[in-house]
Structure formats: structure tokens, C-alpha cells
N, C-alpha and C positions, 0 to 999 in steps of 0.2 A: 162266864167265858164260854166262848162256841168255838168248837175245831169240825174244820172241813175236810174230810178226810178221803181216801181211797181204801176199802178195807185191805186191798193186798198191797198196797203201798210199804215197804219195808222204814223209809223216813217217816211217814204219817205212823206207824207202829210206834218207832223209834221217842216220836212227839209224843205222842199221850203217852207213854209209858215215863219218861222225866218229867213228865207235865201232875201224872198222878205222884210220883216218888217226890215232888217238892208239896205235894199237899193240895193240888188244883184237883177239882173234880171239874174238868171239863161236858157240856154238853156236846156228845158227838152225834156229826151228822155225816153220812155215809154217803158222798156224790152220789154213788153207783145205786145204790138202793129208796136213798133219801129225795134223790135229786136236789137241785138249787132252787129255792123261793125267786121268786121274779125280784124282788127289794132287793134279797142278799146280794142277787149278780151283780146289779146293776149298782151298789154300793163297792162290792169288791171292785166294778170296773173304774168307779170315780178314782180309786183310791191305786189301782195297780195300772189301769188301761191295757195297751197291748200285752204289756209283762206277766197279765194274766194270765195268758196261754203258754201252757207247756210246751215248746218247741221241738224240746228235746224225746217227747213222748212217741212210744211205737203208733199211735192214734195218729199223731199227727204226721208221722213217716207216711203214712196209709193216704194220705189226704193228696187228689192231683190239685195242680196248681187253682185253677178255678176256687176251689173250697177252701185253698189256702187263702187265697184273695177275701172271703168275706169275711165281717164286722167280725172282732172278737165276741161281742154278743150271742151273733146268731150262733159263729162255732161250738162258744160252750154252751149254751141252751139247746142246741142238738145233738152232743155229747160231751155231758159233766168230765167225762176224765180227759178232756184237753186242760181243765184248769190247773196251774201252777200249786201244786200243795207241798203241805197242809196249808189252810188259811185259817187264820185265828181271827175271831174277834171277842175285844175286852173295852168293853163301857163304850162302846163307838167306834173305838182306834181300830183298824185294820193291818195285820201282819201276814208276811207270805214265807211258805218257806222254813224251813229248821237253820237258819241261819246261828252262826254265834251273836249278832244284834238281835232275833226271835231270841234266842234262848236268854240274852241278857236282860232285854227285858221283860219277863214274863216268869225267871227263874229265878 
């Protein structure tokens, strides 16, 4: 299992921490530090598409219309903490978010 995280993120905290308390040793990778493999994006994007981007994030307040307009690609490949997190992945499948369906299946 891989979680994609924000280190200051207070839900990507929140995840690994129930994530280890059920017994998961997650591999974390730290957008901000780690940044995103070119595969991984572009697998999270099959799997989330737009919904990848965090809308609600101060990053993306910051953004004039123009830069809002381009590919969710290029946005988070020019800055990871537009992505939607935590992102998990296990054995292929793709999960976003600290949802109660994330946390059901995975806890």
C-alpha cells in the first residue's frame, strides 16, 4: 500500500495514523517533498480525472482563471498540492480522500 500525502495535511495525518492503528504499514510519499512519478499521476488521473484536483485548496484560490483553465495534468505536475488527498493505492485500485467508503475499505 502507497499513501500520497501532504505532510501538513491534518486528514492525510489523520489517514496514516488509522491506517497504522489497524495494522497497515503504509509506504508514504510526501507530494511536497517526494513529488509525483510521471505513472503515478497519470494513473491517479485515469482513475479520478478532474476530481483529482483539489478545488477547494488555498493553491488553487491563488490560481487566475487562465491556469485554472489548464489540463488537470499539467496543474498538478506543476504543483503536487493541488492534488485531492490522501491518495491511496492497494494492489492497482486507486482511493482518494479519507472518505468513510476509503476508510471502509481499507480498515
Amino acid at each position: 500500500m502507497r499513501i500520497f500525502v501532504l505532510s501538513t495535511c491534518d486528514t492525510c495525518r489523520k489517514a496514516l495514523k488509522e491506517l497504522r492503528a489497524a495494522g497497515h504499514a503504509p509506504e508514504v510519499i510526501d507530494i511536497r517533498k517526494d513529488g509525483i512519478g510521471p505513472g503515478d499521476l497519470a494513473a491517479m488521473l485515469d482513475a479520478f480525472g478532474d476530481r483529482a484536483v483539489n478545488r477547494a485548496s488555498a493553491t488553487w484560490r491563488g490560481l487566475d482563471e487562465g491556469q485554472r483553465a489548464r489540463p488537470a495534468a499539467e496543474l498538478i505536475a506543476g504543483s503536487p498540492t493541488l492534488l485531492k488527498r490522501p491518495v491511496i493505492e492497494r494492489d492497482g485500485a486507486w482511493l482518494q480522500g479519507w472518505s468513510a467508503a476509503t476508510r471502509a475499505a481499507l480498515l
